[in-house]
C-alpha positions in Angstrom: -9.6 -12.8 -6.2 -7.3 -9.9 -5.9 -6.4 -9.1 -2.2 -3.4 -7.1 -0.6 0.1 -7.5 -2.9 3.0 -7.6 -0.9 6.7 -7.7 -3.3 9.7 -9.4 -1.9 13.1 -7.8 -3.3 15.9 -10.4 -2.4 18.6 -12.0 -3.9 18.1 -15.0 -1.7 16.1 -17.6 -3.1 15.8 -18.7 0.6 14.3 -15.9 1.8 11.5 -15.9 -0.9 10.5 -19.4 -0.2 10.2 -19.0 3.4 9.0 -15.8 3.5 6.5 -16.1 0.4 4.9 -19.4 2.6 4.6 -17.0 5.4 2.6 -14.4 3.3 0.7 -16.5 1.5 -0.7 -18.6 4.2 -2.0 -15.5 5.6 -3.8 -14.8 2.3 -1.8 -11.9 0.5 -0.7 -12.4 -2.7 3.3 -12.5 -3.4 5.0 -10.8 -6.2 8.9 -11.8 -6.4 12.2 -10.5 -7.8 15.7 -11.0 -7.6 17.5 -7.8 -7.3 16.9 -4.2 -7.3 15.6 -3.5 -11.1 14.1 -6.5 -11.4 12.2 -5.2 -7.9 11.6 -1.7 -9.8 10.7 -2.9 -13.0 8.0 -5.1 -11.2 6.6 -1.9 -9.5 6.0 -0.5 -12.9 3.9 -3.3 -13.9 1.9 -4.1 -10.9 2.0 -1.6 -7.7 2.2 -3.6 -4.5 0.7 -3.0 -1.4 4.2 -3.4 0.5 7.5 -3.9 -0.1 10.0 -6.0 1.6 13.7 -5.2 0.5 16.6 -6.3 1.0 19.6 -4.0 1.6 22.8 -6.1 0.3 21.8 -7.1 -4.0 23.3 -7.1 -7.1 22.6 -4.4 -9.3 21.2 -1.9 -7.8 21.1 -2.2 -3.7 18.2 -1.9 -1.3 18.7 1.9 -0.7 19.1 2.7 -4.1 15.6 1.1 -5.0 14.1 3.0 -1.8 15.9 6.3 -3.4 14.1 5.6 -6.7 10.8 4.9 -5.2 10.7 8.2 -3.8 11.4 10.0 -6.7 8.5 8.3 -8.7 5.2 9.3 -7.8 3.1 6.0 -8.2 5.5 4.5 -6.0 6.4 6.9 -3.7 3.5 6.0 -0.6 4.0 2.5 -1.1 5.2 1.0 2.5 8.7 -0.3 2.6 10.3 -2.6 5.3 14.3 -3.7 5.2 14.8 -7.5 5.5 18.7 -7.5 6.4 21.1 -9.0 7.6 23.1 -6.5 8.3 22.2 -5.5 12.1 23.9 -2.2 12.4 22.6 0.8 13.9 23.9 3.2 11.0 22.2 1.1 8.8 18.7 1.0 10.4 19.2 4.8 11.0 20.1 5.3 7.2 16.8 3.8 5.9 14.4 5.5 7.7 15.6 8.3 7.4 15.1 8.0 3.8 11.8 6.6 4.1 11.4 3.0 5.0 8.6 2.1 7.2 10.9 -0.3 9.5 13.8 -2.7 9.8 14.3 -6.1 10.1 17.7 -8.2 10.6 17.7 -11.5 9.6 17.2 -14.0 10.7 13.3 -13.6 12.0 10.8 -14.7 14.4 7.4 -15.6 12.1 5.2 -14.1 14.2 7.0 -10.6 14.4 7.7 -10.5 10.9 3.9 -10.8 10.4 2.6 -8.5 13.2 5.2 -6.0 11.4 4.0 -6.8 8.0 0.5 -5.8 9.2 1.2 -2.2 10.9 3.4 -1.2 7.6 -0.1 -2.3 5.6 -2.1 -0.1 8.2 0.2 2.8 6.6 -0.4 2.2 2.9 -3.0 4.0 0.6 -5.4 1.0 -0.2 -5.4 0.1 3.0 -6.6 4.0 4.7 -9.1 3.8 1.6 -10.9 0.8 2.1 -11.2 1.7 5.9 -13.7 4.7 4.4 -15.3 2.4 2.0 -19.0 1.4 2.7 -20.2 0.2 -0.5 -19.4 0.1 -3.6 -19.3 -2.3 -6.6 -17.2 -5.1 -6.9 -14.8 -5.1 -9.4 -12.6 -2.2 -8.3 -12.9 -4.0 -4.8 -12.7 -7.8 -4.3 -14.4 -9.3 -1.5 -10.7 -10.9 -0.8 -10.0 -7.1 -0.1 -12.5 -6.4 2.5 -11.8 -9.4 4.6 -8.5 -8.4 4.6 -9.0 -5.1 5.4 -11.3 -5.7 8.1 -8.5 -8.5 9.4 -6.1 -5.7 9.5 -8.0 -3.2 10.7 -9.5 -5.8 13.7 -13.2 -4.7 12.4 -16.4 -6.4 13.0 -19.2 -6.3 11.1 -22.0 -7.1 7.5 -20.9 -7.1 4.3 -23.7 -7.5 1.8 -23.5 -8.8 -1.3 -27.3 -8.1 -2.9 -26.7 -8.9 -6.1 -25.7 -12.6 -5.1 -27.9 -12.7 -2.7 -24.8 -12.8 -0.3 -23.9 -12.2 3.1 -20.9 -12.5 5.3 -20.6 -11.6 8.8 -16.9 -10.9 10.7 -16.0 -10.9 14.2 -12.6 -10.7 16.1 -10.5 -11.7 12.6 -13.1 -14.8 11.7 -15.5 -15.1 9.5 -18.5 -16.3 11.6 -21.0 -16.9 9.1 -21.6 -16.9 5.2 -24.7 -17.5 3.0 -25.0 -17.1 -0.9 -28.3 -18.2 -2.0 -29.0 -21.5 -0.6 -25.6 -22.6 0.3 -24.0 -22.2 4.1 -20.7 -21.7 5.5 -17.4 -22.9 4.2 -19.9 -23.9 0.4 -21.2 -20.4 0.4 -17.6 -18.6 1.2 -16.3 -20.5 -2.3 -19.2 -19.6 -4.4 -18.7 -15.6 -3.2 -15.4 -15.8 -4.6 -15.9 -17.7 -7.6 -18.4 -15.0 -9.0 -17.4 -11.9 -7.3 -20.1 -9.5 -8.9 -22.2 -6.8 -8.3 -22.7 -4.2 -5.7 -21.4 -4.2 -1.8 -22.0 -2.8 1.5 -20.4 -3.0 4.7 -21.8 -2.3 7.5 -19.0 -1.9 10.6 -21.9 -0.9 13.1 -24.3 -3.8 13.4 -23.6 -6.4 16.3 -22.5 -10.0 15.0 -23.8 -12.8 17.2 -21.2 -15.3 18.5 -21.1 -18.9 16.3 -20.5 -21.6 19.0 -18.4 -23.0 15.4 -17.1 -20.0 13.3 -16.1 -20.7 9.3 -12.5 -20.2 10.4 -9.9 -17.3 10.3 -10.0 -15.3 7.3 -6.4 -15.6 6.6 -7.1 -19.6 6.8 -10.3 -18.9 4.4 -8.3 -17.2 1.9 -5.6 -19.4 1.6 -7.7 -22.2 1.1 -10.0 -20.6 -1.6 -7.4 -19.5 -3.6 -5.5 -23.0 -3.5 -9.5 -24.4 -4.1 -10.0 -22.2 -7.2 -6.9 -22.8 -8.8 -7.1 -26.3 -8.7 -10.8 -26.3 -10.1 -8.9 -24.1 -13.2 -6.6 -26.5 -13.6 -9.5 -28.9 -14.0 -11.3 -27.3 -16.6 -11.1 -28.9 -19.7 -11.7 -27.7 -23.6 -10.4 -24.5 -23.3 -12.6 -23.4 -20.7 -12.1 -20.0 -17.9 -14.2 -19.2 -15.5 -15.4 -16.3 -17.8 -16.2 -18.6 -20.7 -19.8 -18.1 -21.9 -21.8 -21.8 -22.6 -25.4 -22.5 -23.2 -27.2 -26.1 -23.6 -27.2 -27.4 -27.4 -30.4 -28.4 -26.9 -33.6 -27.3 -25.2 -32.9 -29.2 -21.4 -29.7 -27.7 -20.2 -28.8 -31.1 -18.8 -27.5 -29.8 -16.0 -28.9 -30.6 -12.4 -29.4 -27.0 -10.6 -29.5 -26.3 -7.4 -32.6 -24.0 -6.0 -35.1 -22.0 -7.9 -32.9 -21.1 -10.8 -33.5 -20.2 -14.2 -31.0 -19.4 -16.6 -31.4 -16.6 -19.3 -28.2 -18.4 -21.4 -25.4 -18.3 -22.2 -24.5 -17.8 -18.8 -20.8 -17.9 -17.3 -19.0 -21.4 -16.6 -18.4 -19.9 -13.1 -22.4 -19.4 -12.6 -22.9 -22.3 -14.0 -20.6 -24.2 -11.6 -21.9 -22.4 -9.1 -25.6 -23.2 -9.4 -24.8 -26.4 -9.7 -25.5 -28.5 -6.8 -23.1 -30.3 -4.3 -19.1 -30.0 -4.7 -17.6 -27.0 -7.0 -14.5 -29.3 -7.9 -17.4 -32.5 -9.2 -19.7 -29.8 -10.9 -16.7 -28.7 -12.9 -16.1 -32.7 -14.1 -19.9 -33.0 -14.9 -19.4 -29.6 -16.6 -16.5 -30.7 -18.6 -18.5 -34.2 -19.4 -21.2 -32.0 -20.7 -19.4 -30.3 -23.0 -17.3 -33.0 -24.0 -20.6 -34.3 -25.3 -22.0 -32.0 -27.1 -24.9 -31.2 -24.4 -23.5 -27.6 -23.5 -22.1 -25.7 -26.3 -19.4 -22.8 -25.7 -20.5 -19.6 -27.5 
């Protein structure tokens, strides 16, 4: 999963912890440093999506990182909003006139911060590009990335997945339905963004029928995936990824599929998971069990 990057520049370790929860329980992902060149030098790496600076750091200062940004040109449309403490009117004045996209004085209401954190999103690149995306493959695009385009943008509509045989409808910010081959719902949403391949295409124009029980918010729906994934990684044992190719030792694969499935192996442990039957987190024990025993063998 790689959705919208926000980067929080802050000498505060306070403000990172509060205002990294409140991020990432909305389902971005959070990139953190501790003064200006840190900040910078984080840039370089990895471009975020938005930055949220403060003004008052040691090193180099909120402005002076803002005057940098604009003078470097893969850095120089990347949203910027003030988190400061320092609630004076020349102040505010000073950075947007230099660019900032808006200015916030500590301390914050939550749901302010947020609504403010999506409008500067609405302003960045990614965000103006994936609003004229209709299909595409994934890769380039996550399917963490649409949702959260289409949560930011308030759109309704399809995004296909034929290559998965996938589907997940939106409406109003929720994600009504889901399907990826046999599985439903809340099963289907986890197995879309364990695997993550092939083509997409959104369709913004059909009309989604009302769920009496939607999936759930698709900031909730991220969160928990990500959190859910990570802790099946954590449970892979022998030097397994999700990427990590495997095939049976023997001629039975051992494994109990779900469906009408037949493997042309070695197939990913994330497929194989996947196929499997039931709970991700168990099939990744029985998965582990197998090749602890010698009945699947990594290639």
């Amino acid at each position: 999963m790689s959705g919208y990057r926000i980067l929080i520049i802050d000498d505060s370790k306070e403000v990172h912890d509060v205002v990294g929860a409140y991020l990432k329980y909305s389902g971005y992902e959070v990139l953190h440093a501790f003064n200006g060149a840190e900040g910078l030098e984080s840039m370089d790496r990895e471009p975020p999506d938005l930055v949220l600076l403060d003004i008052q750091m040691p090193i180099l200062d909120g402005f002076a990182v803002l005057e940098r940004m604009k003078g470097i040109r893969s850095l120089v449309d990347i949203p910027v909003m003030f988190l400061s403490s320092l609630d004076r009117p020349n102040l505010k004045v000073k950075g947007l006139q230099m660019g900032a996209d808006d200015y916030i004085v500590k301390p914050f209401d939550r749901a302010e911060l947020m609504a403010r954190v999506t409008v500067a999103l609405r302003r960045g690149e990614r965000f103006r590009r994936l609003q004229r995306t209709f299909g595409g493959q994934l890769g380039p695009v996550s399917v963490e990335e649409l949702l959260q385009t289409m949560d930011l943008g308030g759109k309704n509509g399809l995004i296909e997945l034929p290559d998965m045989d996938a589907a997940v409808e939106v409406s109003d910010r929720q994600v009504i339905r889901a399907r990826w081959a046999g599985f439903q719902g809340v099963d289907a949403m986890r197995r879309i963004f364990l695997l993550e391949t092939g083509r997409f295409q959104v369709d913004f124009e059909i009309a989604i029928e009302p769920s009496e029980v939607p999936i759930g918010r698709i900031q909730d729906i991220l969160l928990s995936a990500m959190v859910y994934l990570d802790e099946i990684r954590e449970d892979l044992g022998y030097d397994l990824t999700f990427e990590t190719m495997i095939e049976p030792s023997g001629a039975d694969p051992v494994l109990d599929f779900s469906g009408d499935f037949s493997a042309a192996w070695p197939i990913s442990v994330a497929e194989v998971i996947a196929r499997m039957g039931g709970d991700l987190k168990e099939n990744a024990k029985t998965l582990n069990g197998a090749v602890a025993y010698g009945a699947m063998a990594v290639v």
